[in-house]
C-alpha positions as CSV (number, residue, x, y, z in Angstrom):
1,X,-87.5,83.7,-42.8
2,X,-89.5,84.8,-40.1
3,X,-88.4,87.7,-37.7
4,X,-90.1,88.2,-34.3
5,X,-90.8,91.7,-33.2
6,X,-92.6,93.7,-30.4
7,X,-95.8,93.1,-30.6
8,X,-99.0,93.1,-28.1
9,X,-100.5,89.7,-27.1
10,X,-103.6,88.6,-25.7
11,X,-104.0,85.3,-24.1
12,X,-107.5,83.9,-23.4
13,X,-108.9,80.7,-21.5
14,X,-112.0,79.4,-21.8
15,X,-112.6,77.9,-18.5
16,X,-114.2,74.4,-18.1
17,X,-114.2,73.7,-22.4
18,X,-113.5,70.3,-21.5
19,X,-116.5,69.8,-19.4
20,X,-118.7,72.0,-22.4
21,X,-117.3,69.6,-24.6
22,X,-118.1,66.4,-22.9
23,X,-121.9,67.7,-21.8
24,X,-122.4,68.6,-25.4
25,X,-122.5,64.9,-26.8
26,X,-125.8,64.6,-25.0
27,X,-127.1,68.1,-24.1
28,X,-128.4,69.0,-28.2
29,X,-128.8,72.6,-26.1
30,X,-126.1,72.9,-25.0
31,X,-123.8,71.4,-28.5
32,X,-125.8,74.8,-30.2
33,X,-124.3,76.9,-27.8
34,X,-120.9,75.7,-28.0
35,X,-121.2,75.9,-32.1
36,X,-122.2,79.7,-31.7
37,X,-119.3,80.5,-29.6
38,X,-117.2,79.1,-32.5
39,X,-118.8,80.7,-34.8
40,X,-118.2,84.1,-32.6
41,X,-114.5,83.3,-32.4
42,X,-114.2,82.5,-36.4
43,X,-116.2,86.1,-36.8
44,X,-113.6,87.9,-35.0
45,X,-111.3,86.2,-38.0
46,X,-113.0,88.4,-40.5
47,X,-110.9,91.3,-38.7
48,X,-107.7,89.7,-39.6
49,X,-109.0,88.9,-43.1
50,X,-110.1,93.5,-43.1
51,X,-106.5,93.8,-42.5
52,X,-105.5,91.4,-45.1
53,X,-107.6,93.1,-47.9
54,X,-105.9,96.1,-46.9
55,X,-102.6,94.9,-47.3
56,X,-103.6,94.5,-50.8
57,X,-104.0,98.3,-51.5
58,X,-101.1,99.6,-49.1
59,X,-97.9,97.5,-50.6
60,X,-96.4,98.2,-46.9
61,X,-96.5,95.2,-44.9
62,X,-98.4,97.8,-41.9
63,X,-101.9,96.3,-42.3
64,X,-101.1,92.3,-43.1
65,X,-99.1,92.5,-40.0
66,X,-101.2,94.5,-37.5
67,X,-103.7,92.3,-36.8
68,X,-103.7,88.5,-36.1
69,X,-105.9,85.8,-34.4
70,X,-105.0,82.3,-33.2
71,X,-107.6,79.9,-32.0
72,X,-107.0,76.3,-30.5
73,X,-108.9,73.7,-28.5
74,X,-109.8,76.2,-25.6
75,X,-107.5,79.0,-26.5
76,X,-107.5,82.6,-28.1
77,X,-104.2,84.4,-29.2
78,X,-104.2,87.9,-30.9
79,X,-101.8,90.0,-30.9
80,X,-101.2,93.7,-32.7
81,X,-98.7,95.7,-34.0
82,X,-97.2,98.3,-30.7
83,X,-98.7,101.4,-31.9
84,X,-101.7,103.3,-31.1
85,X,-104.1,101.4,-33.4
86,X,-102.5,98.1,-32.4
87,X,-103.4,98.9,-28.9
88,X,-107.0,99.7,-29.1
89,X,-107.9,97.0,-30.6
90,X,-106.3,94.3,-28.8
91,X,-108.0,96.4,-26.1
92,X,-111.4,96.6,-27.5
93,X,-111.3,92.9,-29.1
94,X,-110.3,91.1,-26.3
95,X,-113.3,92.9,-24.3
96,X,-116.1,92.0,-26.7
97,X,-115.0,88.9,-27.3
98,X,-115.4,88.0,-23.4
99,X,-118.1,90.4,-22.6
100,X,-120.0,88.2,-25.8
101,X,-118.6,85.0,-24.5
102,X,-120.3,85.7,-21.2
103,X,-123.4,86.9,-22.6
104,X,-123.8,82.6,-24.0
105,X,-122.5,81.5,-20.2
106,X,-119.1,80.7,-20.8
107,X,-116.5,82.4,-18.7
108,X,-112.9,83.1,-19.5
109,X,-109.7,84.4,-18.3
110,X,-106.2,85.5,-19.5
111,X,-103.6,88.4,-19.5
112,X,-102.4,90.9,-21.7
113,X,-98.8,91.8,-22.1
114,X,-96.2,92.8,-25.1
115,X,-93.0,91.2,-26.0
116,X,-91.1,89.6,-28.9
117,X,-93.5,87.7,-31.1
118,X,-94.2,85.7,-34.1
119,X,-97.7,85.7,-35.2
120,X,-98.5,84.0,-38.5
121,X,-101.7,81.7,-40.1
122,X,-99.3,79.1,-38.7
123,X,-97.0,80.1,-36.1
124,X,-97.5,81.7,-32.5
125,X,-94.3,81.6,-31.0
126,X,-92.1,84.1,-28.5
127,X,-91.5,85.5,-25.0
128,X,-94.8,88.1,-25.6
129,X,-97.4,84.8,-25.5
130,X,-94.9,83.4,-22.9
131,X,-95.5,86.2,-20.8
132,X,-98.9,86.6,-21.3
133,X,-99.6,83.0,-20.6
134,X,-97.7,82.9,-17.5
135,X,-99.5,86.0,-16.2
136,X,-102.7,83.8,-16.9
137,X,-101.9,81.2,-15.2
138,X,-100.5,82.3,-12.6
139,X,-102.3,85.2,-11.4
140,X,-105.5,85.4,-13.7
141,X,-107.3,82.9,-11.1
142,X,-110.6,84.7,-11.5
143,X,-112.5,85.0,-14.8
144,X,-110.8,88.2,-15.7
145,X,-108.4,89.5,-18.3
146,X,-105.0,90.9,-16.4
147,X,-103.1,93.5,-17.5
148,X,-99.1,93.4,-17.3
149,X,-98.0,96.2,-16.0
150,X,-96.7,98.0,-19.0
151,X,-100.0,97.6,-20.6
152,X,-101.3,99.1,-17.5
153,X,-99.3,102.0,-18.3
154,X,-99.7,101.8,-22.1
155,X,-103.0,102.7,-21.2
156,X,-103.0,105.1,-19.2
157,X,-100.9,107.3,-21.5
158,X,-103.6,107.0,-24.3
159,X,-104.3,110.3,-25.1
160,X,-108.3,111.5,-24.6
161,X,-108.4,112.2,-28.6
162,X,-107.3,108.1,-29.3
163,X,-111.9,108.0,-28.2
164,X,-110.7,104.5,-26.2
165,X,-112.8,104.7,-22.8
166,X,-110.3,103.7,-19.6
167,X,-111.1,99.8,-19.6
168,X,-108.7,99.4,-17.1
169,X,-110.2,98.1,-13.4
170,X,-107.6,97.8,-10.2
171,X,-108.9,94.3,-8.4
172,X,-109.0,93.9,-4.7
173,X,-105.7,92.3,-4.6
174,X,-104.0,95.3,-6.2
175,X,-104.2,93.9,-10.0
176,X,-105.4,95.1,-12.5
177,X,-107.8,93.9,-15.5
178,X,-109.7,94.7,-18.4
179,X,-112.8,96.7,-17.5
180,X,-115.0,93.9,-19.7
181,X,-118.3,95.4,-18.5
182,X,-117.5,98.9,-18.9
183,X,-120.8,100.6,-20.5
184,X,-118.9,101.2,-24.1
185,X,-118.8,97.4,-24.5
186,X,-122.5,96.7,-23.1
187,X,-123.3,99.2,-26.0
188,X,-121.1,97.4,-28.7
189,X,-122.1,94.5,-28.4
190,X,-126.2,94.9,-27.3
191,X,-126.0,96.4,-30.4
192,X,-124.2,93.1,-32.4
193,X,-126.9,90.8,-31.2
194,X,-130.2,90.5,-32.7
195,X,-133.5,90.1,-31.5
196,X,-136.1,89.8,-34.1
197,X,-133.5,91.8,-36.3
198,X,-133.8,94.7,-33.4
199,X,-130.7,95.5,-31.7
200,X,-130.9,94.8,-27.5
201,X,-130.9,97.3,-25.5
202,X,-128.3,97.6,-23.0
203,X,-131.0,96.8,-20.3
204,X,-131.9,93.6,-21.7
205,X,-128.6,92.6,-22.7
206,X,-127.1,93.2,-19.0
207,X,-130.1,91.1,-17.8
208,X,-128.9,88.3,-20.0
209,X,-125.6,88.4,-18.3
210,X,-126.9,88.7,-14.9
211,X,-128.8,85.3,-16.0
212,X,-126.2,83.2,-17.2
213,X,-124.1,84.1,-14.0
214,X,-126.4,83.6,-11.4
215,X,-127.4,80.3,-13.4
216,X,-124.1,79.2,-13.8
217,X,-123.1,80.1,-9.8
218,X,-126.5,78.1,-8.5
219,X,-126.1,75.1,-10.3
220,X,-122.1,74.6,-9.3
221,X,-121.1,72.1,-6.5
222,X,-117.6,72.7,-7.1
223,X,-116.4,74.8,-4.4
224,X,-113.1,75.9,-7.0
225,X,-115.8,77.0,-9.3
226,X,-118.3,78.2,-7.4
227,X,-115.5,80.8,-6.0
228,X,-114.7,81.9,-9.3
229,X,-118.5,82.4,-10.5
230,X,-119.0,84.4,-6.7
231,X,-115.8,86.8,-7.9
232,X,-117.4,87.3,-11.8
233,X,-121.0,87.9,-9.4
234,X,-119.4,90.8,-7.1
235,X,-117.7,91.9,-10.4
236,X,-121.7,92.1,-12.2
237,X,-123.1,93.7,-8.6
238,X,-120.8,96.2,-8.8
239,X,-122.9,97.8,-12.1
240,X,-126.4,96.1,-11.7
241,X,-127.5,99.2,-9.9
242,X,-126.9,101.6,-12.4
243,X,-129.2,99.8,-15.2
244,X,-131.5,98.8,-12.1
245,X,-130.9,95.2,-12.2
246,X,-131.0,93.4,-8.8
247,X,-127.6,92.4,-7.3
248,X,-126.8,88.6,-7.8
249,X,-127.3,86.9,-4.3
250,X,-123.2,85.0,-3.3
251,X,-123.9,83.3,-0.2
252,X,-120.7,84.4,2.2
């Protein structure tokens, strides 16, 4: 029988899937993009499946239950064990996998939080995805990743040895979120993608963000949208100086 236990928990959104989806059945384009995001998303499954070989060799149950990823429709659900290791990599995960996510112009947005969970291959159930998802969708808004406030301060107590930069960025309205295009994860992933089998550099690769924002923020009629895109451009202008990119233009 299943038991649920603290655990961290990641909820992520992709925003406008349903409209991706329904573009794709004429846009060939656009129907290769949406099959490499899934095929990012079922990558980030091969972490699970590190912690399941593990398993094998430690007869604890420590590494089969430290790490586990959900994915449905337009959702993402991971969730760690509440220790150290379980917090950097929820941490570090859930960055890359937006930052990457971005980098193929698709957006997304959720919360982080920690609470009672149970995380299987088949079950994702408790007050810890509850939280996060309310946090979401109430107060996400914006494509951003929240931070509840004890994972705010989970953080903030990681100690300098733990080699976790502070992702942690405090919003104009006082919230706070993951810091998803903090130089650390510009470096990761650059690094992931291949161009002619030679790693971007982070110039290049921040370019190609800048792109696919300023694309997806000019071509947008919808005023709902549009404001979101004009939060995610601030968000980009904000950094675009230091790798000597020009700012995004947001008409105020």
């Amino acid at each position: 029988m299943q038991q649920y236990e603290e655990r961290y928990v990641v909820f992520i959104d992709i925003l406008g899937f349903k409209k991706l989806v329904e573009r794709a059945e004429e846009d060939a384009k656009l129907l290769e993009r949406l099959a490499s995001i899934l095929e990012e998303r079922n990558k980030d499954k091969n972490i699970g499946e590190h912690f399941d070989a593990a398993s094998k060799i430690d007869s604890s149950d420590y590494y089969y239950n430290m790490f586990r990823i959900s994915t449905f429709s337009d959702s993402i659900v991971i969730s760690t064990k509440i220790d150290l290791a379980g917090l950097q990599l929820i941490i570090m995960q859930s960055a890359q996998i937006c930052n990457r996510l971005l980098h193929q112009g698709v957006f997304a947005r959720g919360a982080i939080s920690k609470g009672k969970l149970i995380h299987t291959n088949t079950i994702v159930l408790g007050n810890g995805l509850i939280s996060a998802y309310n946090l979401e969708k109430s107060a996400a808004i914006y494509p951003r990743i929240l931070l509840d406030k004890s994972i705010v301060k989970d953080m903030g107590a990681l100690p300098i040895q733990s080699g976790l930069p502070d992702l942690r960025r405090q919003d104009f309205d006082g919230l706070w979120h993951l810091h998803i295009l903090h130089p650390s994860i510009m470096n990761t992933n650059s690094h992931d993608l291949k161009s002619k089998h030679d790693a971007l550099n982070n110039f290049d690769y921040m370019a190609l963000g800048r792109e696919e924002i300023k694309k997806a923020f000019q071509s947008s009629d919808d005023l709902a949208v549009k404001a979101k895109i004009g939060w995610l451009a601030r968000y980009f202008n904000e950094y675009a100086v230091s790798f000597d990119l020009p700012k995004i233009q947001v008409m105020e």
